[in-house]
N, C-alpha and C positions, 0 to 999 in steps of 0.2 A: 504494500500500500504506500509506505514511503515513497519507493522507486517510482510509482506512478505522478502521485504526487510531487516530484522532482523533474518528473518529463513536462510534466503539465505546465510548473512555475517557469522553467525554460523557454518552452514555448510561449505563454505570457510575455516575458522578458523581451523575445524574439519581433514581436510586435511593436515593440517602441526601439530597439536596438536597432532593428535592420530597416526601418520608416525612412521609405525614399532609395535605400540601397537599391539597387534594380543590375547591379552588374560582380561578377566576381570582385571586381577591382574596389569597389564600392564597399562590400561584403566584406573582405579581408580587413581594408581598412578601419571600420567598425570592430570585428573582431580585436583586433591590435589592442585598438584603445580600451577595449576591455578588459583582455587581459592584463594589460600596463596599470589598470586602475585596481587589478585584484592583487597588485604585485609581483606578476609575473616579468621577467627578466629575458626580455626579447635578445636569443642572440643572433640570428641570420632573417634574410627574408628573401630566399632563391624563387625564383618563377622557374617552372621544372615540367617543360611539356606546355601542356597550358592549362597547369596548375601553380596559383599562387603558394607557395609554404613559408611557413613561419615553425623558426625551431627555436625552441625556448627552453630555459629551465625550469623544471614544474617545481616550484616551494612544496606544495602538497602533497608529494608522495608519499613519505613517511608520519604525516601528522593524522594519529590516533591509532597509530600502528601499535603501540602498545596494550592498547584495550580494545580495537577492534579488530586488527590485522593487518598484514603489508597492505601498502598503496591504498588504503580503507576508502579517506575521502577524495583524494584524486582519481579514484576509478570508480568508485560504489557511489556517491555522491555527484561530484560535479561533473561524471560524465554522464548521467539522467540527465542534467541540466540541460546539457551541450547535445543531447541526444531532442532534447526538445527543440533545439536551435538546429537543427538534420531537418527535423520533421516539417519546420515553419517552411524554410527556404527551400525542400523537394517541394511543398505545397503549393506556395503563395509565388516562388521566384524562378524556383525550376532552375538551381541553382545546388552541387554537390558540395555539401560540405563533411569533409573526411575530420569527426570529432581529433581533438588529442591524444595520442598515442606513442608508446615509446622508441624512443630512435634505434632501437634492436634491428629490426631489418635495411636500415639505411646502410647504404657503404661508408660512408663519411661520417657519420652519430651513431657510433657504438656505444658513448656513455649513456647510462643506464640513469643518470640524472637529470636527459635530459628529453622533451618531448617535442612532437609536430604535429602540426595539422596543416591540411589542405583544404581550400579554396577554388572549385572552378566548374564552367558551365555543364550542365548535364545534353547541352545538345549535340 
């Protein structure tokens, strides 16, 4: 029920976040300054194909690792969120957005400290 509740408020969110957004480039941009305001630590911003990426340090992985488990609230929590912000933009923008996810499969982001997401049209 949580989790539901966490897609939902995402999507809410998504509504006044992405108001006016209408293109990846737009989209990303929004994005950014969100992340920057929850204190996330942008460190590249490659365009890769024709997808925008942003690879950042996620602060969140281990907080409440202790009492809830690894990577608790940056995967069990604010990816509901961000999961509601997928849902807005296939909806309303018709727009792919690849939530945050860890740089494991990257050639180039092997640290484990750090995350990516993508940004780009679905057509």
């Amino acid at each position: 029920m949580l989790r539901k509740a966490l897609h939902a408020l995402g999507y809410v969110i998504a509504h006044v976040l992405f108001l006016g957004a209408e293109t990846p480039a737009a989209v990303v941009g929004r994005l950014r300054v969100a992340y920057r305001l929850v204190g996330v630590d942008i460190v590249e911003t490659p365009r890769v194909d024709d997808a925008e990426r942003t690879i950042f340090l996620c602060p969140y992985r281990n907080l409440g690792a202790t009492w809830f488990g690894e990577k608790w609230l940056c995967h069990d929590v604010l990816d509901r969120v961000d999961d509601g912000y997928v849902t807005f933009l296939r909806r309303h923008r018709d727009i792919d957005y690849q939530r945050p996810r860890g740089c494991g499969d990257l050639a180039y982001c092997d640290d484990s400290a750090y995350c990516y997401s993508e940004v780009s049209d679905r057509r």
